[in-house]
N, C-alpha and C positions, 0 to 999 in steps of 0.2 A: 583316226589316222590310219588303225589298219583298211578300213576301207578303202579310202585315197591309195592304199597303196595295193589294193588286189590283194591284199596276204588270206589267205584260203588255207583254214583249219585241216588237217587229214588226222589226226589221231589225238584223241583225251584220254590219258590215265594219269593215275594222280600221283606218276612217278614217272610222264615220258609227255612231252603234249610236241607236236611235229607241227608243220605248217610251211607252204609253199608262198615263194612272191613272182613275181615277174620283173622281170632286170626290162624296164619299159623307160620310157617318157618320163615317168611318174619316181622313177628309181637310179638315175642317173644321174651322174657328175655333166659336165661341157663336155667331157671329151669322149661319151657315151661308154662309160665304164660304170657298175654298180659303184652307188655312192655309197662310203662308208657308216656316214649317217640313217642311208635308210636300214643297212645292216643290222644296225645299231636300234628302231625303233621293232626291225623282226624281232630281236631277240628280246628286247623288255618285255615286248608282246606276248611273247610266250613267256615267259619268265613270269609275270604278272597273271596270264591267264593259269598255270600252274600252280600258284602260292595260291590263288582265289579257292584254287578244289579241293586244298589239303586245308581251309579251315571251316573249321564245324561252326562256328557262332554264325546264324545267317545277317546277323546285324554288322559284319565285319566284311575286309575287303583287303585287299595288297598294295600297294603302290610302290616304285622303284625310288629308294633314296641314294643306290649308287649304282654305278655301271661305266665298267670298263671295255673295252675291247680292242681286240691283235687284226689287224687284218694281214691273209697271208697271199692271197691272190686273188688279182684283179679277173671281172668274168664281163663280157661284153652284153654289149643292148643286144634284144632278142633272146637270151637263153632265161629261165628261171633256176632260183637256188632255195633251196629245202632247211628248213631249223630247226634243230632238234635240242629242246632245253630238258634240263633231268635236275634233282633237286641235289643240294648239296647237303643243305641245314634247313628241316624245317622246323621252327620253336614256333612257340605260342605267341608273340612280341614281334620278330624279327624271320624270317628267310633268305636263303642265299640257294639260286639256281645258275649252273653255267648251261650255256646254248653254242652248240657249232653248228653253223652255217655251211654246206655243202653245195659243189654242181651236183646237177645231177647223172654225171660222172661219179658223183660220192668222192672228190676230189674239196680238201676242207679251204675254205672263204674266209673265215672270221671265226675266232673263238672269245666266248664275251662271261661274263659274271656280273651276275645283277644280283644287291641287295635290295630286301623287300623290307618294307612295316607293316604291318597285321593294324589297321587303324578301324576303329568306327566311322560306319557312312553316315 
């Protein structure tokens, strides 16, 4: 899905992972506003790619079992916005990372909390 939606990696560390989308065609509501939903699949993205670098078992992986989010302002077709998730809890079982969604204005879009499972692939 991140592909479908152009989201573009800019920084991995295993306490900050960042990444760009494009408010396109592909990111948009009808009435050519970022959809909240795609907002919504930025930040698990990164939420998900973040838990995956903090666990050492290579037989093990992340997956989003919750995920909430605020949306504080609408950003129009044409601009892209930037996500920045950071870990809250990461255990050995279970993580919880939040991600704010930015213009890049660095004026905040969405502020979301995603819980993760540490499962076997």
């Amino acid at each position: 899905m991140g592909d479908s939606l152009n989201i573009a990696f800019t920084s991995f560390k295993i306490d900050e992972i960042k990444a760009t989308m494009p408010v396109d065609k592909n990111t948009v509501q009808p009435f050519g506003f970022l959809h909240g939903g795609a907002s919504v699949v930025l930040a698990e993205t990164l939420a998900s790619v973040g838990a995956w670098l903090n666990i050492d078992d290579e037989d093990k992986t992340a997956v989003g079992i919750e995920i909430n989010a605020n949306h504080m302002r609408a950003v129009k077709k044409d601009n892209t916005v930037q996500g920045i998730a950071r870990p809250v809890h990461r255990g050995r079982q279970t993580q919880v990372w939040k991600t704010n969604i930015y213009t890049m204005n660095e004026k905040l879009v969405c502020t979301s909390r995603c819980t993760l499972a540490v499962v076997e692939m």
